[in-house]
N, C-alpha and C positions, 0 to 999 in steps of 0.2 A: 729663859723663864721670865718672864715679865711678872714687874711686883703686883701688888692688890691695890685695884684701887681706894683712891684715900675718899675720906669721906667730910671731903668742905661743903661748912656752913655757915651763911652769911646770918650773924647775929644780931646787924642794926648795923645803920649810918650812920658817919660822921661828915659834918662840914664844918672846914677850917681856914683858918686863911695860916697857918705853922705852917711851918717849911716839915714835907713829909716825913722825912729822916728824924724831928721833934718827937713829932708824933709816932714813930715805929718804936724812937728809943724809949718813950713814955711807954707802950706798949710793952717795951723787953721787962720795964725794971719791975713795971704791975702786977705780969702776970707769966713770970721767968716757966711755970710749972708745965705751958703750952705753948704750939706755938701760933699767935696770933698774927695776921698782917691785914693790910689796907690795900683796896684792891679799885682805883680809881674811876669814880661812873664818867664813863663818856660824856661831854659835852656839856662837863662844869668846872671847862674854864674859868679864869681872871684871877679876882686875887680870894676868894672863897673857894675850897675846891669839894668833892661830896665824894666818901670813902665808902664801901660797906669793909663792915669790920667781920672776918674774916676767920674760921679756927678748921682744925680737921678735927672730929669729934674721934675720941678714945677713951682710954679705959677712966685718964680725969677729967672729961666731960662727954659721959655719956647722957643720953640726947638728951633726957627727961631733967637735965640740969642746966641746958640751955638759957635759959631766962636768968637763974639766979648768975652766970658768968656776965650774960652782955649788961644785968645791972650793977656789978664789981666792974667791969670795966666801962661802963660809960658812967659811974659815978666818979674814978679815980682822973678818968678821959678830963670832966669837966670840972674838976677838982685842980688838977696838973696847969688847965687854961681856960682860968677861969671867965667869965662875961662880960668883965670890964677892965681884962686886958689886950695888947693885940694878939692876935689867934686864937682866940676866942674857940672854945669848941659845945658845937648844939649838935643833939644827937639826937636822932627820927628811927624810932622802936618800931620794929617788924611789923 
């Protein structure tokens, strides 16, 4: 029997120069209630890298709450690394 499938959706980009693992664990402590990850775009190398931020939508974020989650997490995102320290994180909305 094969499960259902899940229903991920990409909520907005991040580019960082954190070491990714920063940025997951900044992700566990924000938003413990889902589960969010970083799913890295192709061909952004170096010392910046570009993420979409990442959820399977459920019964705590059903779809029509999409916006209000990726702006809790990309305000706590650039809050956690902030823009004038290193790892800086800027976030590019859907």
């Amino acid at each position: 029997m094969d499960a259902a499938p899940k229903n991920i959706v990409t909520l907005g980009t991040i580019i960082s120069s954190a070491p990714r693992e920063a940025l997951m664990a900044a992700l566990g402590q924000l938003r413990p209630q889902f589960e969010a990850s970083l799913e890295e775009i192709a061909g952004s190398g170096g010392v910046e890298k570009s993420y979409r931020v990442v959820v399977e939508l459920n019964d705590e974020i059903p779809a029509p709450r999409q916006v209000s989650h990726w702006l809790s997490l990309k305000s706590a995102l650039m809050a956690r690394f902030p823009a004038d320290k290193p790892g800086a994180v800027t976030a590019i909305d859907p």
